[in-house]
C-alpha positions in Angstrom: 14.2 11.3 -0.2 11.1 11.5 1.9 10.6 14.9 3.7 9.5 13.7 6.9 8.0 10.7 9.1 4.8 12.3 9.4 4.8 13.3 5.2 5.2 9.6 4.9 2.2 8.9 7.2 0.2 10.9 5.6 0.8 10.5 2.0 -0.7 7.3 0.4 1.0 4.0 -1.2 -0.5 5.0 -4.6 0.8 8.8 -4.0 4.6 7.4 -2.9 4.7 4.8 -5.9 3.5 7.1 -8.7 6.3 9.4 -6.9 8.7 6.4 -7.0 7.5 5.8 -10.9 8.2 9.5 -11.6 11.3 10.1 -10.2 12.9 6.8 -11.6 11.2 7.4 -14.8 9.3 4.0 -14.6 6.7 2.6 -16.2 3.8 0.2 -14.6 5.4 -2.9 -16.5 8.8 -1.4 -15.2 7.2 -1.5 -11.3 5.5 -5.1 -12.2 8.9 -6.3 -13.2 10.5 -4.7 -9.9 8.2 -6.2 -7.6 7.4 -9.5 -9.2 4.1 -8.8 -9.4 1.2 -8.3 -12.6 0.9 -5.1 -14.3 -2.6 -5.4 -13.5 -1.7 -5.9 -10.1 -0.1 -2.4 -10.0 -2.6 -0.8 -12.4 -5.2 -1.4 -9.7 -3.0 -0.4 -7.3 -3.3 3.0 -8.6 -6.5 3.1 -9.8 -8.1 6.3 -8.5 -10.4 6.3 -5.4 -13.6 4.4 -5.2 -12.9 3.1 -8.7 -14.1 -1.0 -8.7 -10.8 -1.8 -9.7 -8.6 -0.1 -7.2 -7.1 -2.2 -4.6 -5.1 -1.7 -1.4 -1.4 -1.3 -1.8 0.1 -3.2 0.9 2.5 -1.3 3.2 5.7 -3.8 2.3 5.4 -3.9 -1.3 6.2 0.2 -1.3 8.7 -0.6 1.5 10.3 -3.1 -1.4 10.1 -0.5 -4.7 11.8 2.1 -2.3 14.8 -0.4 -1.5 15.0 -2.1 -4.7 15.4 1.6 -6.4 17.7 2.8 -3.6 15.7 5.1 -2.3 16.7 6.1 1.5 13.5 7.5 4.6 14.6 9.5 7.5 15.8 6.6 10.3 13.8 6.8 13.4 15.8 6.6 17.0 18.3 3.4 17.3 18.5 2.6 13.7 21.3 1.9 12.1 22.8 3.9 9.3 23.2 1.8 6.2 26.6 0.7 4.8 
């Protein structure tokens, strides 16, 4: 579980998925599989900063590992708790 709304704001897509990877005990070819995508795809995903292979996480593809693997966030105001 996430700590807070603004811990999640200010925490990364790399930082959340290599948490993710961590806590689920998951490997990058585990996460490619997950998400449909390449393990390259995620390897530049967490490439570190201002390396020329690092690329941008996008924002529903961390949204997607975090369902997929169960994983609950603290529900803002009017949403629904889950079945």
């Amino acid at each position: 579980m996430w700590p807070s709304d603004v811990d999640i704001a200010m925490t990364d897509n790399p930082t959340k998925l290599r948490e993710l990877m961590d806590r689920h005990d998951l490997t990058r070819e585990a996460v490619a599989e997950l998400l449909d995508v390449k393990r390259s795809t995620v390897s530049a995903w967490l490439a570190p900063a201002g390396s020329p292979s690092r690329r941008e996480m996008p924002d529903n593809m961390i949204r997607l590992a975090m369902l997929e693997l169960r994983e609950s966030r603290p529900r803002g105001p009017g949403k629904r708790k889950p079945r």
